[in-house]
N, C-alpha and C positions, 0 to 999 in steps of 0.2 A: 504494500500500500504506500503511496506517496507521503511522505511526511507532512507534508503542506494541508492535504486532506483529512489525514490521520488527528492533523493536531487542532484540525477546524471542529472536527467532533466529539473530539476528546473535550478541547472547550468548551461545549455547550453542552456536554454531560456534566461536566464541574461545575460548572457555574449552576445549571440546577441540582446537582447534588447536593451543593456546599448550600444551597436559597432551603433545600428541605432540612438539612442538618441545623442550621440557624434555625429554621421554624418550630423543631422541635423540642430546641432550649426554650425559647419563646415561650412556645404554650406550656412548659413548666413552669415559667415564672410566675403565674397565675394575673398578671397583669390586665387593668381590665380596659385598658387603654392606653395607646402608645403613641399621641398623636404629637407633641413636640420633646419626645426626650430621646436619647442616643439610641437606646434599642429600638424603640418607634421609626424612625430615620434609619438605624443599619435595617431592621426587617423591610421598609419599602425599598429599599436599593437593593435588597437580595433578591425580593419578589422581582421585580422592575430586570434586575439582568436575567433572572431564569426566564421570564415570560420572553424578554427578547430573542434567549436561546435555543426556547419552547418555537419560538415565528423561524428558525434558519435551520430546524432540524431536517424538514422535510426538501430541500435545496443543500443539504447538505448529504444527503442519503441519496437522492438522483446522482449527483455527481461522482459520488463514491462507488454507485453501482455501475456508472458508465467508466470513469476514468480505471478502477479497480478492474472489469469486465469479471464480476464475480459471476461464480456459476455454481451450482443452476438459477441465472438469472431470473426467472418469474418466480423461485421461491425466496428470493432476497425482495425483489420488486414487492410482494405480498407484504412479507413483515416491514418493510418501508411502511405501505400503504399505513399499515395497522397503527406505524410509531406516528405517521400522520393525521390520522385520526385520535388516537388517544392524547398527543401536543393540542390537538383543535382544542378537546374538551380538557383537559390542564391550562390553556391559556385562558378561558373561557371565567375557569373557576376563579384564576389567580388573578384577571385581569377586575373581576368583582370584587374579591377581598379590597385592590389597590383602589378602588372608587368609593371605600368608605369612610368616611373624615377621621374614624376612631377605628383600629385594630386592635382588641383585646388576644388574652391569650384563648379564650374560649372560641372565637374567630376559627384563629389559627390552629388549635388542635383539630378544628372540624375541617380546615382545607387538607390540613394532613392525613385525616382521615377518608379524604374524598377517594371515589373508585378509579377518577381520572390522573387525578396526581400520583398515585401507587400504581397502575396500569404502566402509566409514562415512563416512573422509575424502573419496575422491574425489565420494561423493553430494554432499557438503556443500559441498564444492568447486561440482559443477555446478549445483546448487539456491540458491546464492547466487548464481552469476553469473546466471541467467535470472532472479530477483527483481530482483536492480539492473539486468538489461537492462528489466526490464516499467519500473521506475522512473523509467529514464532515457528510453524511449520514452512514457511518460504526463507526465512534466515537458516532453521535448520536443513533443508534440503540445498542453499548456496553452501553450508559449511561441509554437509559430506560432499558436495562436487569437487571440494578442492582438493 
């Protein structure tokens, strides 16, 4: 896989990963609003970049399935489709939390508990591990050639 690629979606797993990590400290703080204090302000910036990363997944997996030419192509195009439609409805959820003047922790334990923001993680979840296994099976088969 091209590095360039690799590392465009590796960022935008992180950055949603580390927005649901944040949320989960959050919603233990039991906070029943965070509208100008620091954790209020980090949790909309963490939302704020995940959603962004949640909009370039789906332009980030076309690309990767064409420049990579992974195969068997329509079973990668399929779980794309699916990572794009579960990003729809995670943007959807997160882009509502970010429209309300007060985010408590009560909020935020119920987006974390949403079907579409844990859908999205676990894709991400297994669509990286199959890119680092393709990885780590094309470095290992360049190192027995040599």
């Amino acid at each position: 896989m091209p590095q360039a690629m690799a590392t465009e979606i590796e960022r935008q797993c992180e950055a949603i990963e580390s927005c649901y990590e944040f949320t989960l400290s959050y919603a233990a703080r039991g906070l029943a609003g965070g509208d100008g204090s620091d954790a209020g302000r980090q949790l909309r910036d963490h939302l704020t970049r995940a959603a962004a990363a949640m909009r370039g997944l789906a332009r980030s997996c076309a690309e990767t399935l064409e420049q990579e030419q992974l195969a068997p192509a329509e079973k990668y195009g399929a779980f794309f489709e699916v990572i794009k439609r579960d990003a729809e409805g995670a943007i959807a959820a997160v882009e509502l939390v970010l429209a309300q003047p007060s985010i408590g922790s009560q909020m935020i334990d119920n987006l974390n508990a949403s079907i579409h923001l844990r859908a999205l993680l676990a894709d991400l979840f297994l669509v990286t591990e199959i890119l680092d296994a393709r990885r780590t099976h094309v470095a290992d088969g360049v190192a027995e050639a040599r």
